[in-house]
VOTORPA-911221 format. One record per residue (C-alpha): residue in one letter; y, z, x. Coordinates in nm, 3 decimals. Layout:
BEGIN
['A' [Y Z X]];
...
# end
This chain:
BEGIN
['X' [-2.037 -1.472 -0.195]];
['X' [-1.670 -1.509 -0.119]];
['X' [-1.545 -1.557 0.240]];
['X' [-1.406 -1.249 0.397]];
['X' [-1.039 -1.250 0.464]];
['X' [-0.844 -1.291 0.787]];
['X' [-0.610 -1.049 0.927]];
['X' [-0.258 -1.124 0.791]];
['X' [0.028 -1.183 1.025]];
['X' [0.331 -0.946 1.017]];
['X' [0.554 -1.252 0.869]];
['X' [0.364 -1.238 0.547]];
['X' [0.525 -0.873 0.456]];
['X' [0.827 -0.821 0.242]];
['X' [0.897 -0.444 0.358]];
['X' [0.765 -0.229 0.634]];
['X' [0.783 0.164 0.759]];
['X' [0.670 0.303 1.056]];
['X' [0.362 0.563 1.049]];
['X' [0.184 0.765 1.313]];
['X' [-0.198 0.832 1.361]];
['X' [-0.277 1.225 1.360]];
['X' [-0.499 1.383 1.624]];
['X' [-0.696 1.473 1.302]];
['X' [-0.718 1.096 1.164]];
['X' [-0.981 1.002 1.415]];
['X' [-1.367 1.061 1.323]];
['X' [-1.648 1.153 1.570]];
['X' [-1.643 0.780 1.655]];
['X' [-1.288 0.858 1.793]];
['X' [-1.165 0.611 1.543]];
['X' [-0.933 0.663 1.247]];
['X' [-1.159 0.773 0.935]];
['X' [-1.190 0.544 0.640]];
['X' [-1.046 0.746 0.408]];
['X' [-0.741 0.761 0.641]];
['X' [-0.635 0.395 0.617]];
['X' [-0.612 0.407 0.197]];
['X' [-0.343 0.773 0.222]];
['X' [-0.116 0.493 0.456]];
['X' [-0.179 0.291 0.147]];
['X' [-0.118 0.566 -0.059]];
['X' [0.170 0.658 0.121]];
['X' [0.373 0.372 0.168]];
['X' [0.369 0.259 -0.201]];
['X' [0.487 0.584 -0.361]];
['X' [0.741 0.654 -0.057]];
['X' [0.866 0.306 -0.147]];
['X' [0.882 0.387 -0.527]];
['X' [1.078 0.724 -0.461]];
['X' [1.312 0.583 -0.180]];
['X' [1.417 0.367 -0.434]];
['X' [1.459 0.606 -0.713]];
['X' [1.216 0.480 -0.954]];
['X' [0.974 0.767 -0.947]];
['X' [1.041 1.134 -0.950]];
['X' [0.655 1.275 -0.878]];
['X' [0.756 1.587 -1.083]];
['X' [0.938 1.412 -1.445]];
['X' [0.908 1.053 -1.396]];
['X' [0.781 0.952 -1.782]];
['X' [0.567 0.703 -1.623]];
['X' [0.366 0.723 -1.357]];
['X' [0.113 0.438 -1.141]];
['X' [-0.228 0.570 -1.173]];
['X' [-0.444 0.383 -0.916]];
['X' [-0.742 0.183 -1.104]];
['X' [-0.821 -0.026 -0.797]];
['X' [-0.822 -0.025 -0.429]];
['X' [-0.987 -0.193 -0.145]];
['X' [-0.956 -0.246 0.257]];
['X' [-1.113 -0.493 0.498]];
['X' [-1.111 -0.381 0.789]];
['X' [-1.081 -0.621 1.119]];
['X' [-0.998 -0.388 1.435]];
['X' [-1.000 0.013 1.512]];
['X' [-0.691 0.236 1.498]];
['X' [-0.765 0.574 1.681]];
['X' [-0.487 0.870 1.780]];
['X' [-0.224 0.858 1.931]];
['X' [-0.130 0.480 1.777]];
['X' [0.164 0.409 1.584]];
['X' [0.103 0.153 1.257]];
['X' [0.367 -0.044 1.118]];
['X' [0.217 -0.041 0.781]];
['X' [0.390 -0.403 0.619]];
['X' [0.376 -0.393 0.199]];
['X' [0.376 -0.665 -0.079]];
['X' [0.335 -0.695 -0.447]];
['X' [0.088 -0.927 -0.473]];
['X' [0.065 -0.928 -0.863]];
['X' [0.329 -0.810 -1.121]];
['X' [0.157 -0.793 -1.464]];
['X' [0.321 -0.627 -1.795]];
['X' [0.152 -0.289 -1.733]];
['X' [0.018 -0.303 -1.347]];
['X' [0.101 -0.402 -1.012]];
['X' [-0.125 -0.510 -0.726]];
['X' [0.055 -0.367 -0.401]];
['X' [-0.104 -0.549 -0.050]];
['X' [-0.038 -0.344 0.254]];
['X' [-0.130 -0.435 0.607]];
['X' [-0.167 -0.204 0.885]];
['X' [-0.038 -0.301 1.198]];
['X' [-0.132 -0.135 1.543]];
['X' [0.138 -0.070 1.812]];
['X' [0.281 -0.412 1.865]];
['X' [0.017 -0.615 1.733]];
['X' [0.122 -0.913 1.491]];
['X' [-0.214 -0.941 1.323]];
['X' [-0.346 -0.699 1.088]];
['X' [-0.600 -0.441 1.170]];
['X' [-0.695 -0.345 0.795]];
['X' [-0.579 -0.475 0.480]];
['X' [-0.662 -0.474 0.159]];
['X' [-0.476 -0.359 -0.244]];
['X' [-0.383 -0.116 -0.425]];
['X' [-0.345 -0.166 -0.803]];
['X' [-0.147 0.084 -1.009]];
['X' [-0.119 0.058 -1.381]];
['X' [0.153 0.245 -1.581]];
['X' [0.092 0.543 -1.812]];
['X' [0.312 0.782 -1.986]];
['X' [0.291 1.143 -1.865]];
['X' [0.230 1.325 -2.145]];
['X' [-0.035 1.090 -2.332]];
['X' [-0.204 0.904 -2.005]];
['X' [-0.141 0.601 -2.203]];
['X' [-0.101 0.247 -2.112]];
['X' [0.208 0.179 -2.097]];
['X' [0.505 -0.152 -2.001]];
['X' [0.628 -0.120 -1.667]];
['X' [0.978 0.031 -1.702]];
['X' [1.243 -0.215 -1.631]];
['X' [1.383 -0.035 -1.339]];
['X' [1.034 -0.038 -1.130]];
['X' [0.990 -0.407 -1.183]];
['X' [1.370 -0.474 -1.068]];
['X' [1.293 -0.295 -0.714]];
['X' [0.909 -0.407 -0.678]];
['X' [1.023 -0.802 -0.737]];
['X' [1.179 -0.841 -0.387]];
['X' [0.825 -0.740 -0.276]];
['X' [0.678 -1.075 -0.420]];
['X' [0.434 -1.237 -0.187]];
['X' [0.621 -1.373 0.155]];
['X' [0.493 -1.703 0.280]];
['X' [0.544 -1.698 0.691]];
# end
């Protein structure tokens, strides 16, 4: 069995953007729903992708189609909260990248979830596997993994 993992620090993250919780987020365990902590995953990566102009959701010729994702998940994040959500690449392959993302609470420097997100590259049209364009790999590269 492997040994779970501990919370990150805030160090350990290459780029970060601030996010808020949504009266809506939290559950009837007036804590942020599951499914809520992967759409900041979600969100950061492709917000990251278009702010750098390396993907146009409507006629980029290839997209990231997610094939994996997972989240530990160490302490609760309930409304109102604001989460510094920190990203990585963790992984640059020829056709796939392995984005980390932590997900800071208020001021807190360790992690309250964490986990991946792995896209792999397809063209549009064909849903093919396909080389990570140039261009993507040249702004995901500064995200290589940061050692505090």
């Amino acid at each position: 069995m492997t040994e779970r993992p501990k919370p990150d620090k805030r160090g350990s993250y290459a780029y970060f953007q601030t996010m808020t919780t949504r009266w809506m987020d939290n559950d009837s365990y007036r804590h942020m729903n599951n499914a809520t902590y992967y759409s900041f995953f979600d969100t950061i990566v492709n917000q990251y992708l278009i702010e750098n102009g390396v993907l146009d959701v409507e006629k980029s010729p290839v997209i990231g189609l997610v094939a994996e994702t997972m989240c530990s998940y160490f302490r609760s994040i309930g409304f109102p909260s604001k989460i510094n959500v920190g990203l990585r690449v963790g992984h640059l392959g020829s056709s796939s990248i392995r984005y980390e993302i932590g997900l800071f609470k208020d001021d807190d420097d360790e992690a309250s979830a964490q986990g991946h997100f792995v896209h792999v590259c397809v063209e549009r049209e064909s849903g093919r596997p396909t080389a990570i364009p140039e261009k993507v790999k040249s702004v995901v590269a500064p995200l290589g993994r940061v050692t505090p």
